[in-house]
C-alpha positions in Angstrom: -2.6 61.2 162.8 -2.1 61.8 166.6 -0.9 64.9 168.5 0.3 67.9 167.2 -0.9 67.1 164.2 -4.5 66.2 165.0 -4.4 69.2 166.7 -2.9 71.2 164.1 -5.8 70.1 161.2 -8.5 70.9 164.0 -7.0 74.7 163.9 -7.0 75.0 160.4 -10.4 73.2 160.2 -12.4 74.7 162.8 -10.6 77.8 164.1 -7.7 78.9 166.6 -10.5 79.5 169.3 -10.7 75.4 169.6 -7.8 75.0 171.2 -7.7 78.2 173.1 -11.0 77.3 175.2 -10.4 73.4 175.7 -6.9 74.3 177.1 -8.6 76.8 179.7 -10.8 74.3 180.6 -8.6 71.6 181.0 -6.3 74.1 183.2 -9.6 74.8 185.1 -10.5 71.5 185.5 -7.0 70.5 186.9 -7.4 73.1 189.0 -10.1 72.3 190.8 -8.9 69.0 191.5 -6.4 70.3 193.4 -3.7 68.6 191.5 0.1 70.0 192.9 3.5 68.9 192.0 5.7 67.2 194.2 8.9 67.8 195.3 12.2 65.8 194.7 15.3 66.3 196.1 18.0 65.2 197.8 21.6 66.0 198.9 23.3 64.3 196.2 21.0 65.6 193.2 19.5 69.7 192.4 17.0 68.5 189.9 13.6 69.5 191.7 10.2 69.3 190.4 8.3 72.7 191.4 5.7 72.6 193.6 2.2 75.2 192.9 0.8 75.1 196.4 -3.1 76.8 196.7 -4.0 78.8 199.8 -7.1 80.8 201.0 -6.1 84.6 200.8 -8.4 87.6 200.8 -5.6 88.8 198.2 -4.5 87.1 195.1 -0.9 87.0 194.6 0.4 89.2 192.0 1.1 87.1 188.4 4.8 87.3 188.7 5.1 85.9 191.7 3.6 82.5 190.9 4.8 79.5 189.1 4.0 78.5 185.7 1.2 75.8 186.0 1.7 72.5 184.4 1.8 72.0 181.0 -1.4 69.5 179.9 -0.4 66.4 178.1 -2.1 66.1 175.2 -1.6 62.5 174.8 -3.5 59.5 176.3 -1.5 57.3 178.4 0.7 60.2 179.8 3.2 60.0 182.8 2.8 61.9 185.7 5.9 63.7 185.4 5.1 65.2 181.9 5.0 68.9 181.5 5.9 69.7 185.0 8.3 72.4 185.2 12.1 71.7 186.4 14.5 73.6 187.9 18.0 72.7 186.6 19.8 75.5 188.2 21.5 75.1 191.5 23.6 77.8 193.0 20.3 80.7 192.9 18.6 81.5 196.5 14.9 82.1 196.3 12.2 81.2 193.8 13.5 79.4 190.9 14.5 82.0 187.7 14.6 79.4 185.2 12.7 76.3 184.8 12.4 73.5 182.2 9.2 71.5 180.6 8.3 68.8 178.2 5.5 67.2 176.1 4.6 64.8 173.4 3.5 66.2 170.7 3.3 62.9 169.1 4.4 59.0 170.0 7.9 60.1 168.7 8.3 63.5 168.9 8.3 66.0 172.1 8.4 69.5 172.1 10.7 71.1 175.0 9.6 74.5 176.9 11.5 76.8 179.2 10.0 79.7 181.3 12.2 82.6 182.6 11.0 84.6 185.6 11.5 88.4 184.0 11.2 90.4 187.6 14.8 88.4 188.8 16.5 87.9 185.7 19.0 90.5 182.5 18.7 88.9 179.1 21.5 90.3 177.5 21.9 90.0 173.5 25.5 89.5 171.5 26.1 89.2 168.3 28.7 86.5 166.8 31.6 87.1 164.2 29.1 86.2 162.0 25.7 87.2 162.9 23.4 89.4 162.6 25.5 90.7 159.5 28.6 92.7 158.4 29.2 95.5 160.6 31.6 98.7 161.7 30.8 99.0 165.0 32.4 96.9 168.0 31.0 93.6 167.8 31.7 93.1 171.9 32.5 89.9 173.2 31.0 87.2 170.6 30.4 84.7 173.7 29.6 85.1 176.8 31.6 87.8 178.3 33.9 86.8 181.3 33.0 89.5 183.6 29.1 88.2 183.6 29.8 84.6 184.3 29.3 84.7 188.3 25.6 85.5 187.1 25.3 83.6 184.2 21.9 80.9 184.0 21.5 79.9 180.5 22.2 80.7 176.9 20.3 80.2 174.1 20.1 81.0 170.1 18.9 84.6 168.5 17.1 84.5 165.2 17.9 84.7 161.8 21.0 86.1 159.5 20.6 90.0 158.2 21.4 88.5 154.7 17.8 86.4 155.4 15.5 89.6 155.7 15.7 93.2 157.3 15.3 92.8 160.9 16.5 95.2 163.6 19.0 94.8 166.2 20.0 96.8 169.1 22.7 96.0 171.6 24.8 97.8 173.9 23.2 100.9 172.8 24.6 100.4 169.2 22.2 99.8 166.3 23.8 97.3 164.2 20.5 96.7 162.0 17.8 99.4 162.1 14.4 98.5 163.4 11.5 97.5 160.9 7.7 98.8 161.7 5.7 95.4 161.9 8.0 93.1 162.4 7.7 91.1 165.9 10.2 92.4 168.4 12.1 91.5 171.6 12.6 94.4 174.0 14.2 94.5 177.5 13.7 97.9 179.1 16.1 99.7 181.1 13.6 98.7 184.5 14.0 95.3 183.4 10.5 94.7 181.7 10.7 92.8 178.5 8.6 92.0 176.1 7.5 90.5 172.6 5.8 93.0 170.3 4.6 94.5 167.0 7.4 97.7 166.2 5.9 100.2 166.3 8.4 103.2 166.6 10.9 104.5 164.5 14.3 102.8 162.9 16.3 103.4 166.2 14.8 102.4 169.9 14.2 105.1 172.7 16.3 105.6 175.3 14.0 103.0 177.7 15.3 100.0 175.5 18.5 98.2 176.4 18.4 95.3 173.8 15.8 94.9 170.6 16.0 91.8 168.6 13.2 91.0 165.1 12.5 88.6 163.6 9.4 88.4 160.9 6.2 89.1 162.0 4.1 87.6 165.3 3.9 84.0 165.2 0.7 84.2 168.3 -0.8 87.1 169.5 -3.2 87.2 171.9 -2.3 83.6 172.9 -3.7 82.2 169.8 -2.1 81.3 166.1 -1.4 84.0 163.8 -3.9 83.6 161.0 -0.2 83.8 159.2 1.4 81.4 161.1 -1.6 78.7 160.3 -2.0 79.5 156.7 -0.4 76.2 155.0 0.4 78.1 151.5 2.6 80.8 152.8 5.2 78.5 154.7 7.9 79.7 153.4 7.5 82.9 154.4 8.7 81.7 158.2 12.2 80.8 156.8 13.8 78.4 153.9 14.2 75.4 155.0 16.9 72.5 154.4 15.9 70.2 151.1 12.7 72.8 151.0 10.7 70.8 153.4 8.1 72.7 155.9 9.0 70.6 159.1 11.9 70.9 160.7 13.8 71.9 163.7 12.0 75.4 165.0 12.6 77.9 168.0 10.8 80.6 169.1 10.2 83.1 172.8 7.6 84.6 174.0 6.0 86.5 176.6 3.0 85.4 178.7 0.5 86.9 180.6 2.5 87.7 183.6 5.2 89.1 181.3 8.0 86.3 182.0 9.6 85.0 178.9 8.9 81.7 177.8 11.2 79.3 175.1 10.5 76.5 173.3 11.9 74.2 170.3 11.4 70.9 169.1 12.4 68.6 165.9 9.7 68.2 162.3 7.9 71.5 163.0 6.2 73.3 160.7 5.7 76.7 161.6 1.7 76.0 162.3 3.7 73.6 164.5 5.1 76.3 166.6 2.5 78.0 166.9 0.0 76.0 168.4 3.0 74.6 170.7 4.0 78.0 172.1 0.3 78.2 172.7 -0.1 75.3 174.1 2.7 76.6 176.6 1.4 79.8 177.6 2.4 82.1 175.4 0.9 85.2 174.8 2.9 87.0 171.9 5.4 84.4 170.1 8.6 85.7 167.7 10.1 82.8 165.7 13.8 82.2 166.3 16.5 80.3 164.3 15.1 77.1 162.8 16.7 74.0 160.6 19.0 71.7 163.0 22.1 73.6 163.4 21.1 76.5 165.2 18.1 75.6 168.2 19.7 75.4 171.7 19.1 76.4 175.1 21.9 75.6 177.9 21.5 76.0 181.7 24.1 75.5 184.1 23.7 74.4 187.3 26.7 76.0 188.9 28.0 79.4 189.1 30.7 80.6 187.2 29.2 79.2 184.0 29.9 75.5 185.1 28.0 72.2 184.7 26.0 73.0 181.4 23.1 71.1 180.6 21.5 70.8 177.1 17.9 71.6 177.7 17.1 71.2 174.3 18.5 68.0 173.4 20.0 69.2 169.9 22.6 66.6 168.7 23.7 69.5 166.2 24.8 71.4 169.3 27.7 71.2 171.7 26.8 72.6 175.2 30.1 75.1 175.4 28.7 77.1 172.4 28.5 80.2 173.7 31.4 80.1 176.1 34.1 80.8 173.0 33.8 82.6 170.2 30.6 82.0 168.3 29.0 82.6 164.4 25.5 83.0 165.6 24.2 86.2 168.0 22.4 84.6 171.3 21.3 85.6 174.2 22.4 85.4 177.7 20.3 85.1 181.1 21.7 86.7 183.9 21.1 86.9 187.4 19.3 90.6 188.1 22.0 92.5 190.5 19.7 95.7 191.1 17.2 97.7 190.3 17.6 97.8 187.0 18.9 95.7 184.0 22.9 95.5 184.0 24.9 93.8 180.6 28.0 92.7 180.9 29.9 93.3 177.7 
C-alpha cells in the first residue's frame, strides 16, 4: 500500500494530528532551503509555472497577497515539476487569479488541485434545468450567461441533487432551497469575502450574502479530517455511490488560511480520501461537491470571451463546453472582480 492510502491507514491509526505536523515541517523545511519555482514562458505558449520569490522586509506581506506554496509530493522519486502551481489563464493583467496543481497520490492515481485568489475574483452560482431541484422561481441562465463572458476564468461543478438530501441554495437573491443549520456552507458576501462554513443562521441568508450553496456537513475543519469524514463505517453518509462502492470520483472546495478558495478532485476516492487530500492542499474548511464520474470538472480558459477551454480536471466523462449551453447540473462560475464589490451576471 503506497500513497494516499498509506497515508490514509496512518490517520485512522494514529490520529489526524500525524499528518497535520509532518506537512508543516516538511513546508518548513522546504522553506528554509530556499527552494523557488521557476519561470517558463515564451511567446508562443501562456502556460507559466509561478514563481514564490523570498525578500527581507521589516513587514510581512499580507496572506492574500502571496502565492500558494508548492504542494509536497508525497511520493519518492518525484519530478521537480510536481505540485507546482500553473497558471493556465492568459488574457488577466497582474497576479495570477487562478492557478492549477498536481500530485500522486499513488503510482497510478493523481489527485488535481486548483487555488482561486478570492480578493480579484466573483464566484457566481447557477442552477441547471435540472439541479438543485424542481422550482417556481426563474431558474436564470442555466449556463454561463452571455453578458459575463468578457470576465469569465473557469467553471466548475456544484454539489449534489435536492432529491439527495435537504441542502440550501441561494442565488440571485432567490432561495430556491432553504438553508439547513449544520450543514457545511459556501458563502460569497456582498464585499466579495467567501467562505466555507458550519450554518449557523436561519433558513434564508442575510442581506450580506450574494450566493450560499450546502452540501452535508464539513469534510476538514481546522485543516485537519473530520472525525466524520475518516470514520470507515459511516461512508455512505458522504453520498451513494455507483455499484455501492466507497471509492470513486470525488470533488470538493475549500477555503484556506488566507481565505482564497481552493478545488480539488481526483478518480477511486473514498471520502477519507478527500479529506486528507484537501488537507494535504491547504485547506482549511472543506465542503464535499458532486462525486461518481459524471459530474467532477473544472474548466479554465485561457482567452477572453470564454474561448480556448481547458479541462483541468482531466474527466473523460466530461466535455469542456459544459457550461457554455444549457446544463442539468447547477455550477459555478469565476469571474473577473470589476469593482469594489461582487457583481453576477445573470
Amino acid at each position: 500500500m503506497e500513497g494516499l492510502q498509506r497515508i490514509e491507514k496512518k490517520h485512522v491509526r494514529f490520529g489526524v494530528v500525524f499528518l497535520a505536523a509532518s506537512c508543516i515541517l516538511s513546508m518548513r523545511a522546504l522553506e528554509s532551503a530556499g527552494a523557488t519555482d521557476t519561470t517558463v514562458g515564451s511567446t508562443t505558449t501562456t502556460t507559466t509555472l509561478v514563481t514564490t520569490t523570498s525578500t527581507t522586509t521589516t513587514t510581512k506581506p499580507p496572506l492574500r497577497s502571496l502565492m500558494p506554496e508548492r504542494v509536497l509530493p508525497i511520493l519518492p522519486g518525484s519530478p521537480s515539476s510536481e505540485g507546482r502551481w500553473v497558471s493556465r489563464i492568459g488574457w488577466t493583467k497582474g497576479l495570477p487569479m487562478v492557478l492549477s496543481s498536481s500530485y500522486r497520490i499513488s503510482a497510478r492515481q493523481t489527485f488535481r488541485a486548483v487555488w482561486m485568489r478570492s480578493s480579484t475574483i466573483d464566484v457566481g452560482l447557477y442552477p441547471g434545468t435540472k439541479g438543485p431541484g424542481p422550482s417556481p422561481f426563474n431558474r436564470g441562465p442555466e449556463m454561463v450567461p452571455l453578458a459575463g463572458r468578457s470576465r469569465l476564468l473557469a467553471t466548475f461543478n456544484a454539489a449534489f441533487y435536492a432529491r439527495d438530501g435537504a441542502a440550501g441554495f441561494y442565488a440571485h437573491r432567490t432561495l430556491y432551497e432553504p438553508m439547513v443549520r449544520g450543514l457545511a456552507t459556501f458563502i460569497e458576501r456582498v464585499n466579495g469575502t467567501v467562505d466555507i462554513i458550519p450554518w449557523t443562521g436561519g433558513p434564508r441568508p442575510g442581506p450580506e450574502i450574494v450566493n450560499a450553496r450546502q452540501n452535508l456537513t464539513l469534510l476538514t475543519a481546522g485543516g485537519l479530517p473530520t472525525p466524520r469524514a475518516l470514520n470507515q463505517h459511516v461512508w455512505r453518509y458522504w453520498g451513494a455511490t455507483v455499484h455501492a462502492v466507497p471509492a470513486v470520483w470525488r470533488s470538493a472546495l475549500c477555503v484556506d488560511e488566507a481565505g482564497n478558495l481552493r478545488y480539488g478532485a481526483g478518480p477511486a476516492l473514498t471520502a477519507a480520501g478527500l479529506a486528507i487530500a484537501m488537507t494535504h492542499i491547504g485547506c482549511l474548511r472543506t465542503m464535499e461537491l458532486d462525486i461518481n464520474a459524471d459530474w467532477p470538472i473544472f474548466v479554465s480558459y485561457r482567452l477572453q470571451g470564454g474561448r480556448a477551454p481547458t479541462m483541468v480536471i482531466p474527466n473523460p466523462n466530461q466535455w469542456v463546453n459544459r457550461h457554455l449551453t444549457s446544463t442539468s447540473r447547477d455550477f459555478f462560475a469565476v469571474y473577473v472582480r470589476r469593482g469594489k464589490d461582487v457583481s453576477i451576471p445573470w
